[in-house]
C-alpha positions in Angstrom: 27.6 13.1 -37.4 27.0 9.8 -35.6 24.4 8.2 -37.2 21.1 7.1 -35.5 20.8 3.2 -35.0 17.4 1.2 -33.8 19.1 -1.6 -31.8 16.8 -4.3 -30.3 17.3 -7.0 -28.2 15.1 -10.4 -27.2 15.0 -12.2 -23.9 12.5 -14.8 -23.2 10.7 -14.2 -26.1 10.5 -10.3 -25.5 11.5 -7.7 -27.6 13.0 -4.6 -26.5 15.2 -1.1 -27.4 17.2 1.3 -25.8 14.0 3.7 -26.2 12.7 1.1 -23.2 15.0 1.9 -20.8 13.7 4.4 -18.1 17.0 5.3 -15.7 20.2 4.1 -17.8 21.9 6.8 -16.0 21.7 4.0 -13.3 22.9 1.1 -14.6 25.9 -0.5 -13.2 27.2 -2.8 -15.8 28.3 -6.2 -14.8 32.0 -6.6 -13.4 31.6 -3.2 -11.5 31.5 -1.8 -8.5 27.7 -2.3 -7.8 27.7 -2.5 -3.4 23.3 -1.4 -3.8 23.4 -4.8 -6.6 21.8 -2.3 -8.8 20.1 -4.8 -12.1 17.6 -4.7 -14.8 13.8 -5.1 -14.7 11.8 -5.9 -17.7 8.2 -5.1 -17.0 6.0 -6.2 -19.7 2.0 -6.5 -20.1 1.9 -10.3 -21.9 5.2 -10.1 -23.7 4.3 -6.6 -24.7 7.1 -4.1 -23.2 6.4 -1.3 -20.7 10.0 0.1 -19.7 13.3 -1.8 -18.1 14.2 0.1 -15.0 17.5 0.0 -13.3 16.8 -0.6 -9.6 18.0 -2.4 -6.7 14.9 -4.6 -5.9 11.7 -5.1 -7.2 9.9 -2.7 -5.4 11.8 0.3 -6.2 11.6 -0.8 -9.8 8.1 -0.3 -10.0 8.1 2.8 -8.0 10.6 4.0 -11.0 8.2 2.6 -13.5 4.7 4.5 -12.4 7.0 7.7 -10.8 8.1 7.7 -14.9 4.4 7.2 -16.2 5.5 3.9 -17.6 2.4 1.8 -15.4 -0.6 4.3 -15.7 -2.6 1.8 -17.5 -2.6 -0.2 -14.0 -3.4 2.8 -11.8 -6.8 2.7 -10.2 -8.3 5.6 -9.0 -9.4 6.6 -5.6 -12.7 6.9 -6.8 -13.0 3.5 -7.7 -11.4 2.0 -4.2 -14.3 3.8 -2.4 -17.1 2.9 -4.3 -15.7 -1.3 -3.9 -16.5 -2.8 -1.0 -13.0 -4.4 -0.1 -12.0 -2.2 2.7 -8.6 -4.2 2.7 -7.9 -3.0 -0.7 -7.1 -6.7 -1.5 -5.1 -6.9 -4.8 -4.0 -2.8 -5.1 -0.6 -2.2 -4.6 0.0 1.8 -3.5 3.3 2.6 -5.7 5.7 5.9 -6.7 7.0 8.6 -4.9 3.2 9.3 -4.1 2.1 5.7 -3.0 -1.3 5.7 -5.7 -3.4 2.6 -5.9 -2.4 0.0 -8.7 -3.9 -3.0 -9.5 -0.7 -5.0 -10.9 -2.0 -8.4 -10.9 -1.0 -9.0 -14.4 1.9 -6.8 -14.9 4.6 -9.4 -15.6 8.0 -8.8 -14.4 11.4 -10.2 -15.5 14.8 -9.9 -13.9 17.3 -9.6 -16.5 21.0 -10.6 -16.9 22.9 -7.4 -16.2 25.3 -7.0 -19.2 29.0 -6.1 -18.4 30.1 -2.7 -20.7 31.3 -3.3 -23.7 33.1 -0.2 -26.0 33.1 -2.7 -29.0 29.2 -3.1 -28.7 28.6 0.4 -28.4 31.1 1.5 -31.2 29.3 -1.2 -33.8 25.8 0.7 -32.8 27.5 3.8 -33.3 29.4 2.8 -36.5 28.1 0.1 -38.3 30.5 -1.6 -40.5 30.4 -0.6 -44.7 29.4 -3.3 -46.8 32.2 -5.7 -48.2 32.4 -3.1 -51.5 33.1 -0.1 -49.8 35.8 -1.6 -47.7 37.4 -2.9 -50.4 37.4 0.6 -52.5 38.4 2.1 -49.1 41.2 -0.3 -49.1 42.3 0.2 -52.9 42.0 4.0 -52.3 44.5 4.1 -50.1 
């Protein structure tokens, strides 16, 4: 059985986990083929993290990000654009596969360094090393 690890990683001050990550299916580590230059996106409400979203520009990130109910506490609804008087809808943003109203004045957004793969990394996570004294019974075992 491969046991379960909780890694975490901080970028400008932000803290974040693979339980963040919307679409890794879609990311295209550094040093590969990547023709759509296909990166990660931290969105974040002050420092707080919402989801990182593989995409290939910032638009399609977000669209990831509310089509994956990861922005619904932006989301304004209909009800609330006809009762304001700004026809121009001046500060909503229509986002997702069905183009709803948000209001993502305040989301912030961070472009992220895309890692290259690393098997190493991932076998660490996967295995993390025994302390110093059971590597040295293993070695006096054997």
């Amino acid at each position: 059985m491969i046991p379960q690890t909780t890694t975490t990683a901080t970028h400008q001050g932000i803290t974040f986990s693979e339980a963040d990550v919307l679409n890794l299916d879609d990311w295209i580590p550094a040093g590969e083929h990547n023709p759509h230059r296909v990166r990660p996106f931290l969105l974040h409400d002050h420092g707080f993290t919402l989801c990182i979203v593989f995409a290939d520009s910032l638009q399609e990130a977000l669209d990831e990000a509310v089509d994956g109910d990861k922005l619904d506490r932006y989301q304004v609804s209909e009800d609330d654009l006809a009762r304001d008087d700004d026809a121009d809808e001046n500060g909503i943003t229509r986002l997702g596969n069905a183009g709803e109203p948000f209001d993502i004045e305040t989301l912030g957004v961070i472009e992220l360094p895309n890692p290259p793969r690393s098997f190493v990394a991932q076998f660490h996570d996967a295995f993390p090393p025994a302390s110093a004294a059971q590597s040295s019974r293993a070695r006096a075992t054997h």
